[in-house]
C-alpha positions as CSV (number, residue, x, y, z in Angstrom):
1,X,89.0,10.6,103.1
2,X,92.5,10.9,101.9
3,X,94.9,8.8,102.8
4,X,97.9,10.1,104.4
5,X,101.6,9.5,103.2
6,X,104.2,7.6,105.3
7,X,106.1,11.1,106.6
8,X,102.9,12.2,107.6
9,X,102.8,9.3,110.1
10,X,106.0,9.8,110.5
11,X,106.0,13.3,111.5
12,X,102.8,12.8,113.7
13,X,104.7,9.8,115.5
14,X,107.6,12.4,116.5
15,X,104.9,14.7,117.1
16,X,103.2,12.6,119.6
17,X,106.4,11.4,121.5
18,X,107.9,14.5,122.1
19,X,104.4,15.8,123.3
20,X,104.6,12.8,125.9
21,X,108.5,13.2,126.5
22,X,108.4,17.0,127.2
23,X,105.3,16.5,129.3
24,X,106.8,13.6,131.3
25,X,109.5,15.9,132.0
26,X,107.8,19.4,133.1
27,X,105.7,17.0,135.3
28,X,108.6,15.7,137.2
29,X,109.7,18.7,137.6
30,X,106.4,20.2,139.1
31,X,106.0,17.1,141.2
32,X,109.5,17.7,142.4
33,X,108.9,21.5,143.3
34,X,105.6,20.9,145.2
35,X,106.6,17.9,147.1
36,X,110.3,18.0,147.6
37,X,110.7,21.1,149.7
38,X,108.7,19.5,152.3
39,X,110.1,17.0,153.0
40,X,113.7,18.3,152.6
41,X,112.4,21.0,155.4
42,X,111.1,17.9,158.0
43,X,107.3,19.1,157.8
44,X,105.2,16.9,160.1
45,X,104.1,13.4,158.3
46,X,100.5,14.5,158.0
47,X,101.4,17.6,155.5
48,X,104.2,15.8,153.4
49,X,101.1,13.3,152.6
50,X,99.1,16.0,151.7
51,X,101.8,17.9,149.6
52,X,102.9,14.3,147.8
53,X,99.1,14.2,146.9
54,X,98.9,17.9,145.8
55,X,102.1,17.3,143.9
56,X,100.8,14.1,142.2
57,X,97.4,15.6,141.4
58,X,99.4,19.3,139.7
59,X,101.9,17.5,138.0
60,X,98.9,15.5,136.4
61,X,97.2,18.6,135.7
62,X,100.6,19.9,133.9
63,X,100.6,16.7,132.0
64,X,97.8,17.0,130.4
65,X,98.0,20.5,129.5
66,X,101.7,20.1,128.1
67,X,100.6,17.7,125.8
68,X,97.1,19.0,124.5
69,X,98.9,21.9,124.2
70,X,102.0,20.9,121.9
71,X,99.6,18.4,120.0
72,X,96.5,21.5,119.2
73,X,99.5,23.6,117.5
74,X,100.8,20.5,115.3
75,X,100.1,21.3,112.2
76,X,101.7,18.5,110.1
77,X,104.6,17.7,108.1
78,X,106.4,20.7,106.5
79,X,105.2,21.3,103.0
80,X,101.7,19.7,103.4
81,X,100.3,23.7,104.0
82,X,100.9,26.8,102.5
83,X,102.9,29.1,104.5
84,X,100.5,31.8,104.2
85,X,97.2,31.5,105.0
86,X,95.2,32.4,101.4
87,X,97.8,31.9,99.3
88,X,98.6,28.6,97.3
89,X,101.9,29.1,96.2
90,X,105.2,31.0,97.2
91,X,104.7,33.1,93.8
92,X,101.0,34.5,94.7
């Protein structure tokens, strides 16, 4: 197994935060979008429980995806794969 050079960490750290930070953030704002107009609109107590829930349980749901999502296309630091797939070199 080959060990991995410190901008590799490096560049998977940044990877990995802004996964989290951009997922934090499209979460809030689903949360927000389900659940706000309710109760902004004075809905009856027993629906703004169940949209707060529904909210909680989508913006989860986004979370999740955001961040499998951004981390499945990461493909490492720059220069650590040919550009091309194939081809070794910029010259080939």
């Amino acid at each position: 197994m080959a060990t991995r050079t410190q901008a590799q960490r490096d560049a998977m750290t940044i990877e990995i935060g802004y996964a989290v930070l951009s997922a934090a953030v499209l979460a809030g704002v689903t949360f927000a979008a389900v659940a706000a107009p309710w109760y902004l609109l004075g809905a009856p107590p027993g629906l703004n429980k169940v949209m707060l829930v529904a909210g909680c349980v989508l913006a989860a749901v986004v979370f999740v995806l955001r961040v499998a999502h951004v981390l499945w296309g990461y493909r490492g630091a720059p220069g650590t794969r040919p550009s091309q797939p194939g081809r070794t070199s910029s010259d080939a």
